[in-house]
C-alpha positions in Angstrom: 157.3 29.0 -94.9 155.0 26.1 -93.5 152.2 28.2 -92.5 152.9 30.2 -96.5 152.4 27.0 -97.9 149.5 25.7 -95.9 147.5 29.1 -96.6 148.1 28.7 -100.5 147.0 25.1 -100.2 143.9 26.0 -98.4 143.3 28.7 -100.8 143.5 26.2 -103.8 141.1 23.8 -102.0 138.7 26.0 -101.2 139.1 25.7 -97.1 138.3 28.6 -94.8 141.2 30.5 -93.9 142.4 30.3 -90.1 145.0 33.0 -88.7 147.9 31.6 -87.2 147.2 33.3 -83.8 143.9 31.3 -84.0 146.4 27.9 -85.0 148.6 28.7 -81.8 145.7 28.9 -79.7 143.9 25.7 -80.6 147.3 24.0 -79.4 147.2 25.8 -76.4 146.1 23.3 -73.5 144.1 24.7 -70.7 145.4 24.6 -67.1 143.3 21.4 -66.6 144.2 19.7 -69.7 148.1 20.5 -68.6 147.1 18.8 -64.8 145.6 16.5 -66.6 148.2 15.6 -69.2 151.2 16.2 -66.7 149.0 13.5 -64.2 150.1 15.8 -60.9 149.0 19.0 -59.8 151.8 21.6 -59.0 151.1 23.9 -55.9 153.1 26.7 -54.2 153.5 26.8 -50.7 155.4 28.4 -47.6 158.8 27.5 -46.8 157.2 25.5 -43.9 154.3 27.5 -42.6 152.9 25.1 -39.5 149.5 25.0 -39.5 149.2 25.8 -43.4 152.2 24.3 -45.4 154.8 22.5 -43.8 156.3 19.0 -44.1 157.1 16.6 -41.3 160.4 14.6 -41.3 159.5 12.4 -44.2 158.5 15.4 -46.5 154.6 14.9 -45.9 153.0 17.9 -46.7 150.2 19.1 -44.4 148.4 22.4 -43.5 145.2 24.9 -44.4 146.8 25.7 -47.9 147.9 22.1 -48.1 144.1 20.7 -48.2 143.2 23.2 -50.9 145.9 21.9 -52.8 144.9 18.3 -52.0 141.2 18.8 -52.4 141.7 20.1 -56.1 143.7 16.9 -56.8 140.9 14.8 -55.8 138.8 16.8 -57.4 140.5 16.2 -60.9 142.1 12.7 -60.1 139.9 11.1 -57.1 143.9 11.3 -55.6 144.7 13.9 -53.0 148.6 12.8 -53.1 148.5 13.8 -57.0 150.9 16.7 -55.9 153.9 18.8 -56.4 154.7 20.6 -53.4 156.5 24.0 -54.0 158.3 25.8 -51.7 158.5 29.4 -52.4 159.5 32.2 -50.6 157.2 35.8 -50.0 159.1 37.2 -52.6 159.2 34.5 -55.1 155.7 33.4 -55.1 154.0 35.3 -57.7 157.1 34.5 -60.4 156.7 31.0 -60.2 152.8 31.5 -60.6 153.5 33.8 -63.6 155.9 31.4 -65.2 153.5 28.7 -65.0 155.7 26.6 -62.6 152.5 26.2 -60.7 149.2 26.0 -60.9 147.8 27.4 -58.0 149.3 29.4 -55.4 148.1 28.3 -51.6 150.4 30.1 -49.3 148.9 32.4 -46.7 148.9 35.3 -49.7 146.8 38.6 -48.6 144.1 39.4 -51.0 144.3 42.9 -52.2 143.8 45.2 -54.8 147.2 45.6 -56.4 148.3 41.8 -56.1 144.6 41.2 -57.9 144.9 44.0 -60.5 148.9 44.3 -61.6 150.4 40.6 -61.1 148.5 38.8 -63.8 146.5 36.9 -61.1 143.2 36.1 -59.7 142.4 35.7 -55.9 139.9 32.6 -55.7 138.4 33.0 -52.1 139.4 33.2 -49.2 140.8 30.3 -46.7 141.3 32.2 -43.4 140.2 36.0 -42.1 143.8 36.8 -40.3 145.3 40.4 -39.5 149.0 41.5 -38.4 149.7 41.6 -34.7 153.1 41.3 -32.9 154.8 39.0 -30.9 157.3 40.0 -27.6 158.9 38.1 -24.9 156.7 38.6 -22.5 160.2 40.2 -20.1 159.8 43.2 -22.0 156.2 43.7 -19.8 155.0 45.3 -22.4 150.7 44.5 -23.0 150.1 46.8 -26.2 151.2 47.8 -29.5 151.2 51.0 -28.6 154.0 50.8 -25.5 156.3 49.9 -29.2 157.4 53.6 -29.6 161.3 53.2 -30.2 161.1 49.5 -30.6 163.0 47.5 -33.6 160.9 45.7 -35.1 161.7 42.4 -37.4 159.5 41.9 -40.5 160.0 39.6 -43.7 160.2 41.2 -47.3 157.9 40.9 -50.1 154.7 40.8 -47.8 152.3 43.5 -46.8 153.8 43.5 -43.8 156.3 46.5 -43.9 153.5 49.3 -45.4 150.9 48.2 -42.9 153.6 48.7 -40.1 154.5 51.7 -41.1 151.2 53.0 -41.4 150.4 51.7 -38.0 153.4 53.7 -36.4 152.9 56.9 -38.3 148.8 57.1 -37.3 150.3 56.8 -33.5 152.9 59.0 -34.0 155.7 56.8 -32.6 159.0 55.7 -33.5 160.9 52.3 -34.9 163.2 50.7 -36.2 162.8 47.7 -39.6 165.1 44.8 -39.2 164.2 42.9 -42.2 164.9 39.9 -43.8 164.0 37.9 -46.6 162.1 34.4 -45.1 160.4 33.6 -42.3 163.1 31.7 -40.9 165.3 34.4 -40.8 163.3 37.0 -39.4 162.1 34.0 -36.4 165.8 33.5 -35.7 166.7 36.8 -35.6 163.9 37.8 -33.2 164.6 35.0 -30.8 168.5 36.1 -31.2 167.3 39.4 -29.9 168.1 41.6 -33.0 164.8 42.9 -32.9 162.2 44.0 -29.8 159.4 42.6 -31.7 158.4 40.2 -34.5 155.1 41.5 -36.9 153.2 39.4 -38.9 149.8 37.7 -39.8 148.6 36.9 -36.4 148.0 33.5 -37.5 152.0 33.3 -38.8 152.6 34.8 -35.2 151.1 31.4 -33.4 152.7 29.3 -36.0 156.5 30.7 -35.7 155.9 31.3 -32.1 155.9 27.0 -31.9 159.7 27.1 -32.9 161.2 29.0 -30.2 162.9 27.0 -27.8 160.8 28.6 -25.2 157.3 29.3 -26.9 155.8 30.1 -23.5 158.3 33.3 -23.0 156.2 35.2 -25.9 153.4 36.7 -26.4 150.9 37.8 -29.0 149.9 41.0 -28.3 146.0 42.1 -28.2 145.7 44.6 -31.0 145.1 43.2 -34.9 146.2 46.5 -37.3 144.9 45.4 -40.6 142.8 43.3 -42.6 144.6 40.0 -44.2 142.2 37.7 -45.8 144.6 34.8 -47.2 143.6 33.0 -49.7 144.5 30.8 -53.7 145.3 32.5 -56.6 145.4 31.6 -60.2 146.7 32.9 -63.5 144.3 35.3 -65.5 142.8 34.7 -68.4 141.9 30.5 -67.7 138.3 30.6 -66.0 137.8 27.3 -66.0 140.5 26.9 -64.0 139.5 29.6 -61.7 135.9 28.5 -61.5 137.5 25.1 -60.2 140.1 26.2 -57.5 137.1 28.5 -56.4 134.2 26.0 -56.2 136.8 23.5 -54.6 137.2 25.7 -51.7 133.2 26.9 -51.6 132.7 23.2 -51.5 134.7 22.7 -48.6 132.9 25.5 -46.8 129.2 24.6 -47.9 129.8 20.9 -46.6 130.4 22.2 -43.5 127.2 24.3 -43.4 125.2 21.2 -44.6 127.2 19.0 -42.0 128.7 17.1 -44.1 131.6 15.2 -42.8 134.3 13.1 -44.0 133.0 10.5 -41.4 129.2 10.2 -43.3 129.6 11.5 -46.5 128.5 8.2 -48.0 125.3 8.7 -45.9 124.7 11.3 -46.9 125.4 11.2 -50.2 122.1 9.0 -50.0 120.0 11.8 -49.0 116.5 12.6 -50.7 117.2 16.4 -49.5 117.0 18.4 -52.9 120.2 20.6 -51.7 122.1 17.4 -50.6 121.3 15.6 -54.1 122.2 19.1 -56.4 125.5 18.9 -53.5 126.4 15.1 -54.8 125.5 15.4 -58.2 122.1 12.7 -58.4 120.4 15.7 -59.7 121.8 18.4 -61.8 124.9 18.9 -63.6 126.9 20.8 -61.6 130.5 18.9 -61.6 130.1 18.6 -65.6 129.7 22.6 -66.3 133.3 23.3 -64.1 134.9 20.3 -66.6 134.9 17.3 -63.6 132.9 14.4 -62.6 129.4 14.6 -60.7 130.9 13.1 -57.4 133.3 16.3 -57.0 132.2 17.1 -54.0 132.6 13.7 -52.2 135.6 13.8 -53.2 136.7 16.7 -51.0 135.0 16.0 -48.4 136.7 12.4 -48.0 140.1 13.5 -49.0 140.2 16.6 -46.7 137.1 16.9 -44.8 134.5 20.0 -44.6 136.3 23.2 -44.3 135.9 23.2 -40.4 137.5 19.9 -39.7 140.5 21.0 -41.8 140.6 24.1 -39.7 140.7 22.8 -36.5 143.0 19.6 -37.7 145.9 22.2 -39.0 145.1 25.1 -37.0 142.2 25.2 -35.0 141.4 23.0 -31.5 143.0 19.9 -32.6 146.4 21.2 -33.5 149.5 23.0 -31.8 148.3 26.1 -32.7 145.4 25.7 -31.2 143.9 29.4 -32.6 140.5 30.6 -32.1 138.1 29.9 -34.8 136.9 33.8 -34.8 136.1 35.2 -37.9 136.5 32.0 -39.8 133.3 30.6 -37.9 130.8 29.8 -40.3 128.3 32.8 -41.3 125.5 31.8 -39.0 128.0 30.6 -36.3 129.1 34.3 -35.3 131.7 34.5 -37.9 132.4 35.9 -41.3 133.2 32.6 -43.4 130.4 32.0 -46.2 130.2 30.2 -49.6 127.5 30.4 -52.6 125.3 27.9 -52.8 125.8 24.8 -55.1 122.7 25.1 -57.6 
């Protein structure tokens, strides 16, 4: 009846008409206005994921996909603790991004063509190159995936784990068995339980699970990698802004690095006459206005989190537990795959 009324009464004054679809939008608040408005930044994570999303003993969250999380909160609120951890599990993940319970989803989430075409969502980069491999005690003496025929193999629901397994087995022609289970809790405790010959996963889960075992030194990773699994954020279609954001965030991360940029002389460099340096920190161009956020964006991340490679090897690189290779996620021009566009 309201909107009846309000068309008649525009129609006696003369006003241009506006379609209530077109009323409903104008209310609708972008993702950053909600972020904004809401003064926190919601952000789905593992179920504790060392090395990418797990808390400590005081529920301080740190990891890979943790610092993404963090760096878009300083980004939008010069405040990297402007955030709502959420746990999810594999199976979970994409609901609560659907829903709009979160706002971005950082939690070790294979890119690929289904989960960026048929779940609503958009993949935003990538944060780490990984691939499955499988972990066994090393008792078993077994050196390659392809001594597994027979073997039962434990593997967690609601991850491209299970089809990549079973395509791995089938080109080989050899047999198994799927224990599976629906966190990566369960599946670690039932592997070191012995209900399963062998644990699959990303290779970089692998390293991270392998530190809860009461023995970690008993297992092994085994050599071959048998699929592609380049993790990385998503975001909800049909908000670009939004995606431009969580995407330059982590380009930024990754460029800083290349320019050596460092949380330790930021400010120094910040000072720089270098024409890429001053488009970088925003004393010439207007880079941080046309994604919606301030000109110092950048030095932001960079003092919150770090360049990309110091938060690699402080969560799961040379200066962790983990202690995994850099590999592919060397720097393009360092022997590895890991590149950003250029800020200009």
């Amino acid at each position: 009846m309201k909107c009846v009324l309000a068309v008649i009464f525009a129609i006696a004054a003369g006003l241009p008409l506006q379609s209530a679809s077109a009323q409903e939008s104008a209310k609708v608040k972008t993702t950053l206005e909600a972020v904004k408005t809401r003064g926190m930044l919601s952000c789905g994570v593992s179920q504790g994921l060392p090395g990418f999303s797990a808390p400590d003993d005081k529920g301080n969250w740190t990891g890979l996909d943790v610092d993404v999380c963090r760096a878009i909160a300083a980004v939008v609120f010069n405040d990297p603790t402007k955030v709502k951890f959420v746990p999810l599990s594999a199976k979970d993940r994409f609901i609560a991004l659907q829903s709009g319970e979160i706002d971005v989803l950082s939690r070790n989430t294979t890119w690929t063509l289904s989960r960026d075409t048929s779940l609503g969502a958009n993949f935003t980069g990538v944060t780490y190159y990984d691939g499955q491999g499988f972990l066994v005690r090393k008792s078993l003496k077994v050196n390659s995936a392809l001594e597994l025929n027979s073997a039962s193999v434990c593997v967690q629901t609601g991850t491209t784990t299970e089809q990549n397994l079973a395509d791995y087995f089938k080109s080989n022609k050899m047999k198994y068995e799927v224990i599976a289970f629906s966190t990566a809790d369960e599946t670690i405790k039932a592997y070191e339980s012995g209900r399963c010959d062998v644990f699959t996963s990303d290779i970089s889960q692998l390293y991270a699970e392998r530190l809860k075992l009461s023995n970690p030194a008993d297992h092994a990773v085994l050599p071959e990698v048998i699929s592609k699994e380049p993790l990385g954020p998503m975001v909800r279609h049909g908000d670009d802004q939004w995606f431009d954001l969580v995407k330059w965030t982590l380009f930024a991360m990754i460029d800083a690095e290349e320019l050596g940029i460092t949380q330790k002389n930021v400010d120094e460099m910040a000072k720089s006459n270098n024409p890429e340096l001053k488009r970088v920190f925003g004393t010439d161009g207007n880079f941080g206005e046309q994604l919606g956020v301030t000109k110092d964006w950048v030095s932001r991340i960079v003092k919150a989190v770090g360049n990309y490679g110091e938060s690699f090897d402080r969560n799961v690189g040379a200066g962790s537990k983990l202690g995994i290779a850099r590999g592919l996620n060397r720097l393009w021009n360092q022997g590895g795959i890991q590149y950003a566009p250029p800020i200009r």
